[in-house]
NUVO-109878 format. One line per 2 residues: their letters; for each residue z, y, x of N, C-alpha, C. Coordinates in nm, 3 decimals. Atoms other than C-alpha are relative to their C-alpha. Layout:
// residues N
A = Z:Y:X:Z:Y:X:Z:Y:X; ...;
This chain:
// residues 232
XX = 0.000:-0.119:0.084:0.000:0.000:0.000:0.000:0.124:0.088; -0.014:-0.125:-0.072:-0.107:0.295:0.142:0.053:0.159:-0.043;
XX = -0.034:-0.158:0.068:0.058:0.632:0.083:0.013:0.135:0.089; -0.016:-0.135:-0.083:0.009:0.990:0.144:0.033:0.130:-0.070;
XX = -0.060:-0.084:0.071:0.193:1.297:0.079:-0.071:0.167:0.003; 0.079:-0.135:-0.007:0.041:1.674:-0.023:0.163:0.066:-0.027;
XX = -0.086:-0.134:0.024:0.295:1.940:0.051:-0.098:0.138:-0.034; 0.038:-0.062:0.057:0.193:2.201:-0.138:0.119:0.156:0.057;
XX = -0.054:-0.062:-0.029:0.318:2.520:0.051:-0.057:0.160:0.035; 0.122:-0.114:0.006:0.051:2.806:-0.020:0.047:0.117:-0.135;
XX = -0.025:-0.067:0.076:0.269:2.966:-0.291:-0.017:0.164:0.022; -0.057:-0.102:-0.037:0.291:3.352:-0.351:0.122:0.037:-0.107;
XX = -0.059:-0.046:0.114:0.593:3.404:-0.530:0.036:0.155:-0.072; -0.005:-0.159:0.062:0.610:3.736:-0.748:0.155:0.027:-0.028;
XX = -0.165:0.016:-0.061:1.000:3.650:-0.721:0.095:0.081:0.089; -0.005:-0.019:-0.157:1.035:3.721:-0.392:-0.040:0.185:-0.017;
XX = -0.035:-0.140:-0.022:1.025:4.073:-0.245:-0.142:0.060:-0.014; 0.161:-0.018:-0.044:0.644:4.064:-0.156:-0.050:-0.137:-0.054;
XX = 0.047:0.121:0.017:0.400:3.774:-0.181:0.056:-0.143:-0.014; -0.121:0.152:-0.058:0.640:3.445:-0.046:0.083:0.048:0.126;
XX = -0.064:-0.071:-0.129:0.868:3.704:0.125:0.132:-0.020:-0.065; -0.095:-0.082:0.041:1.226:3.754:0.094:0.074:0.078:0.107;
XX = -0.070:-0.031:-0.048:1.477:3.951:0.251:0.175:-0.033:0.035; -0.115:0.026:-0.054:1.771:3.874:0.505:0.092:0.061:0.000;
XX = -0.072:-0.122:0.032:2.077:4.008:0.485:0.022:0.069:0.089; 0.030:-0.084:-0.128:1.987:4.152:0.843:-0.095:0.116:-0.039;
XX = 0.122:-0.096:0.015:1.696:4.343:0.637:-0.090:-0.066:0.058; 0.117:0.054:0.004:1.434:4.120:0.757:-0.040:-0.049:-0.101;
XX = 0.057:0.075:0.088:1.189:4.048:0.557:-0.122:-0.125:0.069; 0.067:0.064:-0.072:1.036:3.715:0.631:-0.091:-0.112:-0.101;
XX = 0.069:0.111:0.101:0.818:3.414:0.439:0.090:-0.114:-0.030; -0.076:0.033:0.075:1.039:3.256:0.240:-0.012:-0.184:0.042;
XX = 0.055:0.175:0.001:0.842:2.866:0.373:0.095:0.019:0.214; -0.072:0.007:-0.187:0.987:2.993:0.778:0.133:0.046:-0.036;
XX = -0.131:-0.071:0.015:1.329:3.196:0.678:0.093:-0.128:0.055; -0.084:0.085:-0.124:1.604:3.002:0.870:0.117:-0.076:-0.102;
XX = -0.048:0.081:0.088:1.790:2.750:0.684:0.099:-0.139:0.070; -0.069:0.122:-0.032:2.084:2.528:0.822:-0.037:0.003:0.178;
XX = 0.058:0.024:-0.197:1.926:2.606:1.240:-0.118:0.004:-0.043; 0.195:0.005:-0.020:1.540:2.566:1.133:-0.071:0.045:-0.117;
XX = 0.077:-0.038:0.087:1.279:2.663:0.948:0.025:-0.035:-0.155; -0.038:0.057:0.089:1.302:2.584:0.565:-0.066:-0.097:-0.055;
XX = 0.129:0.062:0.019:0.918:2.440:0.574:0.081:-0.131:0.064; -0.009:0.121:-0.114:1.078:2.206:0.860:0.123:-0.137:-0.103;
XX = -0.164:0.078:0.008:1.400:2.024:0.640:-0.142:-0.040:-0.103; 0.100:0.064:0.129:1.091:1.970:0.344:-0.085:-0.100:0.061;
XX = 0.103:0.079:-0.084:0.853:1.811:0.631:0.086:-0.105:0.032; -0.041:0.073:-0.071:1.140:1.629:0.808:0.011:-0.135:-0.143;
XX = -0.015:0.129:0.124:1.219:1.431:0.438:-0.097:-0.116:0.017; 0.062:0.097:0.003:0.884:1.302:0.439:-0.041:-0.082:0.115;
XX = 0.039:0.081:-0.156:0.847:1.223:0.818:0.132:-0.120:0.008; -0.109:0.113:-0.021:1.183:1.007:0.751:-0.029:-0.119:-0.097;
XX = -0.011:0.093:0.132:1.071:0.848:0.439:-0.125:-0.112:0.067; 0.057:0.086:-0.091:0.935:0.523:0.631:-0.162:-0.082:-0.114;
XX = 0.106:0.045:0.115:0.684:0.442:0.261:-0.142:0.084:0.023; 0.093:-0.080:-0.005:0.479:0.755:0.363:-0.065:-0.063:0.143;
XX = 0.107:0.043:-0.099:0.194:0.711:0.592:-0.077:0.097:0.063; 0.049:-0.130:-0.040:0.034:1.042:0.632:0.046:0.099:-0.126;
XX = -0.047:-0.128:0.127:0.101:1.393:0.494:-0.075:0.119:0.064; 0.121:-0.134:0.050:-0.125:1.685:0.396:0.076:0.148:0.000;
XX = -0.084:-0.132:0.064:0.044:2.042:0.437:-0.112:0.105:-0.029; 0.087:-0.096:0.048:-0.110:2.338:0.254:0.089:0.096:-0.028;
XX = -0.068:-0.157:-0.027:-0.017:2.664:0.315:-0.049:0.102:-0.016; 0.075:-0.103:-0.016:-0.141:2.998:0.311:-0.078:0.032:0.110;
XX = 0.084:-0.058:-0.118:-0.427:3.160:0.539:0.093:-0.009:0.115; -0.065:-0.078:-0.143:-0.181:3.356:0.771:0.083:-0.114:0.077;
XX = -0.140:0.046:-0.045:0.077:3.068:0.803:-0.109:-0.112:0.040; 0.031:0.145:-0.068:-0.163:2.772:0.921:0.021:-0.040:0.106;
XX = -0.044:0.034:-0.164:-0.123:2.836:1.291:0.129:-0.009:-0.005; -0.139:0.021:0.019:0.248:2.895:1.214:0.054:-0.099:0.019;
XX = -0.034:0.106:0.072:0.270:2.606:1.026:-0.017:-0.147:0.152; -0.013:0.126:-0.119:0.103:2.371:1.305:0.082:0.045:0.127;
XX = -0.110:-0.004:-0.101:0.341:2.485:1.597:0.098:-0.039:-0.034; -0.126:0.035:0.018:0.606:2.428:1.404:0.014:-0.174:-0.019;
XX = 0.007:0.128:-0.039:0.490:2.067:1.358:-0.003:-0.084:0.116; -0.007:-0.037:-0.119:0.422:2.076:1.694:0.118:-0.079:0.078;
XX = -0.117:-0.024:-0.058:0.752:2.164:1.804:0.095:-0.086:-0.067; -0.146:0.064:0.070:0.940:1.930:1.572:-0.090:-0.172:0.019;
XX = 0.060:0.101:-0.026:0.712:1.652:1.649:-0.016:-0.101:-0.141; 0.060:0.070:0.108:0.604:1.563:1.307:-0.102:-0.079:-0.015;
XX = 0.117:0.061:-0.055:0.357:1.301:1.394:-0.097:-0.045:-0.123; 0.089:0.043:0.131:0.264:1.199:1.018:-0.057:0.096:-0.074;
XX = 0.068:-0.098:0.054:0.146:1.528:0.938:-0.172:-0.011:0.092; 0.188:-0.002:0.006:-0.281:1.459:0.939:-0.091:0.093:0.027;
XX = 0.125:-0.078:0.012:-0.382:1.767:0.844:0.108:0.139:-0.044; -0.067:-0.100:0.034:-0.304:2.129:0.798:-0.115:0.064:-0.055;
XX = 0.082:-0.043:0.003:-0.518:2.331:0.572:0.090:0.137:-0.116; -0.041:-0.092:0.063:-0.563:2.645:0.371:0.023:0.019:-0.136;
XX = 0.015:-0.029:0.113:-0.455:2.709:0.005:-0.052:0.034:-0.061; 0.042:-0.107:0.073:-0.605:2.846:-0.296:0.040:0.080:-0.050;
XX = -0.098:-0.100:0.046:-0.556:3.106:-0.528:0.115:-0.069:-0.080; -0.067:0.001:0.044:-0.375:2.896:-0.769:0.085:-0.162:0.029;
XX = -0.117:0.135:-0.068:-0.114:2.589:-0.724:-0.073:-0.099:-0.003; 0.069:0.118:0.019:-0.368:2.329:-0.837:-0.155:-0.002:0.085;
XX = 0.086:-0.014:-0.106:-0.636:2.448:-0.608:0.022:-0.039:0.162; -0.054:0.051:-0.138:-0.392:2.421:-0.327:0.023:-0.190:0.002;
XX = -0.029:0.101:0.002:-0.326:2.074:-0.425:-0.122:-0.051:0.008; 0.185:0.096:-0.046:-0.711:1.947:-0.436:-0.015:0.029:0.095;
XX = 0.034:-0.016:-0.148:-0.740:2.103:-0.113:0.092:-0.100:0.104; -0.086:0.112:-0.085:-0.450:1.907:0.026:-0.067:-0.146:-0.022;
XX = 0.068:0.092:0.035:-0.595:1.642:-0.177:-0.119:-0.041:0.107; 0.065:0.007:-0.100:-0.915:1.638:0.014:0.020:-0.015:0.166;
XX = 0.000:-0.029:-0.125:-0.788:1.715:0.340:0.089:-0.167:0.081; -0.086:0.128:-0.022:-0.534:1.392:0.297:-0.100:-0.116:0.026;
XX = 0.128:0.103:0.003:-0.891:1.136:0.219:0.110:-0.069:-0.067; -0.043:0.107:0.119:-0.815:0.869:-0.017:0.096:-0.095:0.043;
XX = -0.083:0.103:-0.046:-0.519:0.648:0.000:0.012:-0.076:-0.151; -0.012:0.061:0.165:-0.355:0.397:-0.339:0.070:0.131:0.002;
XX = -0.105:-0.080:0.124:-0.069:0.650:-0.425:-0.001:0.149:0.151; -0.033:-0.185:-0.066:0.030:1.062:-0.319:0.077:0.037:-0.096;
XX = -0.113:-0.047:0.038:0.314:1.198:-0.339:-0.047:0.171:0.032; -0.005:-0.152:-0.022:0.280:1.596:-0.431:0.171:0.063:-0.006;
XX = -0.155:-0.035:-0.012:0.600:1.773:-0.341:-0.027:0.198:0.037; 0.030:-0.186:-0.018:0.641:2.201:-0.338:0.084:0.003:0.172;
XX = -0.096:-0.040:-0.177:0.736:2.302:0.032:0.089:0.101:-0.047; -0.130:-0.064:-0.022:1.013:2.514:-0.086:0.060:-0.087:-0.088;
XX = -0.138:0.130:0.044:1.235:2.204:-0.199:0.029:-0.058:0.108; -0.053:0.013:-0.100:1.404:2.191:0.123:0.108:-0.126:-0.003;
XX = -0.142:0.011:-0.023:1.673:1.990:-0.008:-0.032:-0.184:-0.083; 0.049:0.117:0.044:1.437:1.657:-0.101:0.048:-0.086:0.102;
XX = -0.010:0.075:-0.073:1.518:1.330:0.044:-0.081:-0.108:-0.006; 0.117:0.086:-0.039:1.339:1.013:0.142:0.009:-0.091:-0.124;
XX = -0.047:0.068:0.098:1.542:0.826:-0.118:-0.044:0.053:-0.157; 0.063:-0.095:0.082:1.421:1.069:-0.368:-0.127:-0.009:-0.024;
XX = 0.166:0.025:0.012:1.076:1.021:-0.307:-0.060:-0.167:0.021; 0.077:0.158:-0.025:1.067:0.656:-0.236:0.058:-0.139:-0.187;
XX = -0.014:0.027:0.121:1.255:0.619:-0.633:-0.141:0.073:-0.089; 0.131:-0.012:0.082:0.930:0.795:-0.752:-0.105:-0.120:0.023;
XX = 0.100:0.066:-0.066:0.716:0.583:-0.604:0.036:-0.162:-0.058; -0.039:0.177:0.065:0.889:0.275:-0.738:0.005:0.044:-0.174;
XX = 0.034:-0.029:0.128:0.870:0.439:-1.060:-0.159:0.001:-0.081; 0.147:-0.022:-0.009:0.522:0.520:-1.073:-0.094:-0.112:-0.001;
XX = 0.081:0.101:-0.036:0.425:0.191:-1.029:-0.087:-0.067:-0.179; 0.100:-0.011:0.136:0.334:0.108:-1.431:-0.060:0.103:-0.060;
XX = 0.172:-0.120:0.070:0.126:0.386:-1.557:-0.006:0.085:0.121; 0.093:-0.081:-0.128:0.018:0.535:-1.210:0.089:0.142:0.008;
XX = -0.063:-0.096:-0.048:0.252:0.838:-1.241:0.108:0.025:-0.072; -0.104:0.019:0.080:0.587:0.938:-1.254:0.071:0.143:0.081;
XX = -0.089:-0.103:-0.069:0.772:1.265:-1.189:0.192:0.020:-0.018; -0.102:-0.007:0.019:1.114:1.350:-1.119:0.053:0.146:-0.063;
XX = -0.015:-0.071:0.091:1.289:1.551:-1.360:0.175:-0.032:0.011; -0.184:0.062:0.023:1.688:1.631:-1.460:-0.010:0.010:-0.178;
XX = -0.049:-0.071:0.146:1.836:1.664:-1.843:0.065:0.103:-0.006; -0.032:-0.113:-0.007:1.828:1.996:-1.957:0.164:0.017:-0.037;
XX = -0.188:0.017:0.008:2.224:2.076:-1.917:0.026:0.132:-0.102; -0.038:-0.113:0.027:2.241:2.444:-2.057:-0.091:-0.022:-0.169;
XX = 0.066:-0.014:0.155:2.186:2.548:-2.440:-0.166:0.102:0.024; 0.131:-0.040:-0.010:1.829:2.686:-2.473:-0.053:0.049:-0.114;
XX = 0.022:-0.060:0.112:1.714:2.946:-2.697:-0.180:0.029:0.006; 0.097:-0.068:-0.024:1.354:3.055:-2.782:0.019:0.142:-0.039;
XX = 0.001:-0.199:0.025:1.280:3.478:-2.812:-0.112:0.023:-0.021; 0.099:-0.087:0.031:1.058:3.699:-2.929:-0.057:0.063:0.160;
XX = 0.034:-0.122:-0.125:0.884:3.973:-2.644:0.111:0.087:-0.027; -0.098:-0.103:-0.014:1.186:4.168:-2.742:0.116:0.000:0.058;
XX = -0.116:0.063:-0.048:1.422:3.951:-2.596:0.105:-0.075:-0.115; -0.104:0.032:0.107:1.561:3.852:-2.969:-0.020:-0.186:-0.048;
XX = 0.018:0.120:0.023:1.623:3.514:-3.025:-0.046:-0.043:-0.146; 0.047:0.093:0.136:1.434:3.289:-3.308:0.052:-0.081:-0.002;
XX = -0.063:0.099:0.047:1.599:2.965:-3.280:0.057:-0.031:0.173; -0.044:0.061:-0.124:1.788:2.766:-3.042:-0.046:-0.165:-0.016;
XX = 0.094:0.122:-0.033:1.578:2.426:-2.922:0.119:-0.120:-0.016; -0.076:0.091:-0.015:1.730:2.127:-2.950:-0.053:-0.078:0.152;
XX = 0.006:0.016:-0.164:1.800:2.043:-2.559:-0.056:-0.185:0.002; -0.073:0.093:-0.093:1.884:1.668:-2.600:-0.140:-0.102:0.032;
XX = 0.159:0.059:-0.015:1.473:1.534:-2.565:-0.058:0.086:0.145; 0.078:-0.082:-0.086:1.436:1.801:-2.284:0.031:-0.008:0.141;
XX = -0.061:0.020:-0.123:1.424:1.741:-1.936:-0.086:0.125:0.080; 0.009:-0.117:-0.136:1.392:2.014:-1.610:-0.088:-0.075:0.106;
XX = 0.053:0.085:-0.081:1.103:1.913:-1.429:-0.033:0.032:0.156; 0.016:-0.004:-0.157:1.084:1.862:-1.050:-0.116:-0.070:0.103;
XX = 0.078:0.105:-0.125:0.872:1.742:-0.721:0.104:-0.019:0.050; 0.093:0.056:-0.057:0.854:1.478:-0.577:-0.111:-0.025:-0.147;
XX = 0.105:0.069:0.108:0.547:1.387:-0.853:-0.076:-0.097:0.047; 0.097:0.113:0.003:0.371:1.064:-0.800:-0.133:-0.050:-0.037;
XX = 0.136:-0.012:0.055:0.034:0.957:-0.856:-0.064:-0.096:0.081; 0.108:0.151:-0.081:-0.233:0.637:-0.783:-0.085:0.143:0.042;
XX = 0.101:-0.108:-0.058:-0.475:0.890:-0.582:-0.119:0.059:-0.100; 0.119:-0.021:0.046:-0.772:0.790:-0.769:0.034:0.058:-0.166;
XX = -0.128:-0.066:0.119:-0.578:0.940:-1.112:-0.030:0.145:-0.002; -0.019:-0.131:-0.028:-0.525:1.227:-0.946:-0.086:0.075:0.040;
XX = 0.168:-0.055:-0.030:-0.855:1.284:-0.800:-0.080:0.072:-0.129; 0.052:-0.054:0.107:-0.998:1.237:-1.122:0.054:0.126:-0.077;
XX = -0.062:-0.078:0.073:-0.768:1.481:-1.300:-0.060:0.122:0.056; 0.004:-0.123:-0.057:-0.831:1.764:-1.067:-0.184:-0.039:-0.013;
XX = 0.180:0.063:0.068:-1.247:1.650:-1.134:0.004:0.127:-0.134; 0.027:-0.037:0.133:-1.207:1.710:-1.493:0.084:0.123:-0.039;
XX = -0.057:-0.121:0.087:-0.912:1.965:-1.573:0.034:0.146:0.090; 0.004:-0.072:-0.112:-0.993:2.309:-1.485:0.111:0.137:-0.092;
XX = -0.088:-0.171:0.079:-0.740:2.533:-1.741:0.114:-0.040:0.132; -0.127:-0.025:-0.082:-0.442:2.662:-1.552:0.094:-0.077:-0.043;
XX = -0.146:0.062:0.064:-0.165:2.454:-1.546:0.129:0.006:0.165; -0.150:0.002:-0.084:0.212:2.430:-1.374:0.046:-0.086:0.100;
XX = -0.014:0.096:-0.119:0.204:2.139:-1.209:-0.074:-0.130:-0.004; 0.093:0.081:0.015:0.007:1.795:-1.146:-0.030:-0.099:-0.134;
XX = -0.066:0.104:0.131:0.173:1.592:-1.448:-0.064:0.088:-0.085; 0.014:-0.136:0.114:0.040:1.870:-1.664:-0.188:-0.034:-0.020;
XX = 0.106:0.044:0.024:-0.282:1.736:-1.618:-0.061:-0.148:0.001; -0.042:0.123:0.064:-0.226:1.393:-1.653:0.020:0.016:-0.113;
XX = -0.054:0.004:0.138:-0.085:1.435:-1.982:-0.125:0.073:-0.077; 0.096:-0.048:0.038:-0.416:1.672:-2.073:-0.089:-0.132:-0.020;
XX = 0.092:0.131:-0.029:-0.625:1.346:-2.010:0.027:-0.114:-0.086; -0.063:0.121:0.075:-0.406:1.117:-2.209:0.121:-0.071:0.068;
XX = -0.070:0.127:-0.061:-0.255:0.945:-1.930:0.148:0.007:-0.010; -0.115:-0.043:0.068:0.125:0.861:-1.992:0.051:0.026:0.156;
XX = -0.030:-0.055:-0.108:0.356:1.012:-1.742:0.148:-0.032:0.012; -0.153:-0.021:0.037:0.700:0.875:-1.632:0.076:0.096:0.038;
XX = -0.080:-0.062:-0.066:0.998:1.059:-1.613:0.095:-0.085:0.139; -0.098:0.060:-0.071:1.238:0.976:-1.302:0.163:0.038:0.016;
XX = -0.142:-0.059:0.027:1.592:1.060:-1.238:-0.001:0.057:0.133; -0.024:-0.088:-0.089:1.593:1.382:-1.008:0.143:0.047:0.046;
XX = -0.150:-0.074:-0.068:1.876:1.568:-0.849:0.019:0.171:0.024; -0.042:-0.146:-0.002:2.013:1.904:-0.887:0.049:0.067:0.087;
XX = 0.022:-0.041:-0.109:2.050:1.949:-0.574:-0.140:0.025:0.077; 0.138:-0.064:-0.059:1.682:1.982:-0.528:-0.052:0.084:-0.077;
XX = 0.020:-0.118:0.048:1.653:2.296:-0.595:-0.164:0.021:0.067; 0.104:-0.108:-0.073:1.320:2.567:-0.558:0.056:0.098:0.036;
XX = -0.038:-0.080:-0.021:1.377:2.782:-0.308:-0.080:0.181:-0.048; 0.100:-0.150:0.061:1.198:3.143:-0.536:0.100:0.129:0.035;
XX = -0.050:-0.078:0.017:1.492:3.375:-0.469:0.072:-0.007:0.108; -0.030:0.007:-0.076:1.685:3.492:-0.209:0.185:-0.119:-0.004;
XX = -0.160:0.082:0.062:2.054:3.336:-0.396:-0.076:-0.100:0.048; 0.002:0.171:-0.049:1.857:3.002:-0.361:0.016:-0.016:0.103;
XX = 0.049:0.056:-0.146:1.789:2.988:-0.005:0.212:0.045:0.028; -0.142:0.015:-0.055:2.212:3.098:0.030:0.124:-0.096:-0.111;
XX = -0.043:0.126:0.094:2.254:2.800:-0.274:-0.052:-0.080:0.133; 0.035:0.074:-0.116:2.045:2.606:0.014:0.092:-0.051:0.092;
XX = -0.064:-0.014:-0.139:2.227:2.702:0.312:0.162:-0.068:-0.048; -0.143:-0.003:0.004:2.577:2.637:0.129:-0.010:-0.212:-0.030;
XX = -0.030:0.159:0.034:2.511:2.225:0.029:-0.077:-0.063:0.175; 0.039:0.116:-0.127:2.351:2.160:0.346:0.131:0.039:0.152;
XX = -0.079:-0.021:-0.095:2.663:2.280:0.515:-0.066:0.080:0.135; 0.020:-0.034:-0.149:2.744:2.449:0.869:-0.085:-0.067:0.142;
C-alpha cells in the first residue's frame, strides 16, 4: 500500500495581520507557516508528524510563491527526507491541493493535512487511514461541544441548531488517490475542504475521531494556545 501525503501550506489568511502574517509580541511580523513555535518553525512540528508516521511514503508540500525556497531549506536543515516535492500554490485551497496532488504522482491512498496544524500526530493520521479503508475516505472531525446558534447579517439570532448530529471538522482527510484525482477533475465550485467534494459526487465520507488538541493555527492566541500544550 502505497501512501502519500499533500501538505497544503499556501494559505492567505485574512485573520492574520496581512496575508499568512501575524505579529510577535516583539512586533515582528512574520508568516504565520515559519513563526517560532516550541524552538522551530511551526511548518517544521506539521512536517516532522508526517516524516515520523512510518505508513507515509512520500509527502507533497505546497506553499506559497515567496516561501518555496524557504520552505526547502528548512527541509533541508531538518532533514526531512520523505518530502518529494515542493511546489507552488494556487489562488484557492483546492487548487493548492491538485497542485500538490500532481506534484505527489499517483499512489493507492493521500493523506491531505493544512500546514498550520502543528499539533497533528502520526497516530492521528495513521487512525484515518485505517478508517478510510471502506468507502475510500474518511476525515477526522470532533463533536460539536458548544451550543450553536444561527443569525441573521445583523448579528440577531433565528434559531439555535441542534448540535447533537454536528461534528467540527478537521485534517488529517483521507482519500484512495484515484477518488481524489477524480474529484478535483470534475468539481470546480468553491469549496472548504477535500471531503466537500466527495460528498458533491455522491461518494460517502467517513467521519473519524479527531483531537482538540489539533488545533488551526489562523490567529495569533492560537499559535500561544500552540506554544502552551506543547510545553517548554
Amino acid at each position: 500500500m502505497e501512501v502519500g501525503a499533500v501538505i497544503a501550506a499556501a494559505g492567505r489568511s485574512a485573520r492574520m495581520e496581512g496575508p499568512s502574517t501575524l505579529r510577535l509580541r516583539s512586533g515582528q511580523a512574520v508568516d504565520k507557516l515559519f513563526a517560532p513555535l516550541a524552538g522551530r518553525p511551526l511548518l517544521a512540528h506539521t512536517l516532522a508528524a508526517f516524516q515520523a508516521c512510518s505508513p507515509i511514503d512520500r509527502i507533497a508540500l505546497v506553499t506559497a510563491g515567496e516561501n518555496v525556497e524557504k520552505a526547502r531549506r528548512l527541509i533541508a536543515d531538518a532533514g526531512f527526507d520523505k518530502v518529494a516535492a515542493v511546489c507552488e500554490g494556487g489562488p484557492r485551497r483546492q487548487d493548492s491541493v491538485r497542485a500538490g496532488l500532481d506534484a505527489l504522482g499517483p499512489c493507492e491512498w493521500v493523506v491531505v493535512h493544512d500546514g498550520a496544524r502543528p499539533l497533528v500526530t502520526p497516530e492521528l493520521i495513521e487512525r484515518g487511514l485505517e478508517a478510510a479503508r471502506d468507502t475510500g475516505a474518511a476525515v477526522a472531525a470532533v463533536p460539536c461541544a458548544d451550543t450553536v446558534k444561527e443569525a441573521d447579517r445583523q448579528g440577531l439570532v433565528l434559531r439555535t441548531v441542534d448540535r447533537s448530529s454536528l461534528w467540527v471538522v478537521q485534517t488529517p482527510q483521507v482519500f484512495r488517490y484515484d477518488l481524489l484525482r477524480g474529484a478535483h477533475d470534475q468539481v470546480t465550485d468553491d469549496v472548504t475542504d477535500d471531503a466537500a467534494m466527495m460528498e458533491a459526487l455522491g461518494h460517502a465520507v467517513r467521519l473519524y475521531q479527531g483531537s482538540r488538541l489539533n488545533l488551526k493555527v489562523t490567529t495569533p492566541e492560537d499559535l500561544r494556545l500552540a506554544e502552551a500544550v506543547l510545553g517548554p
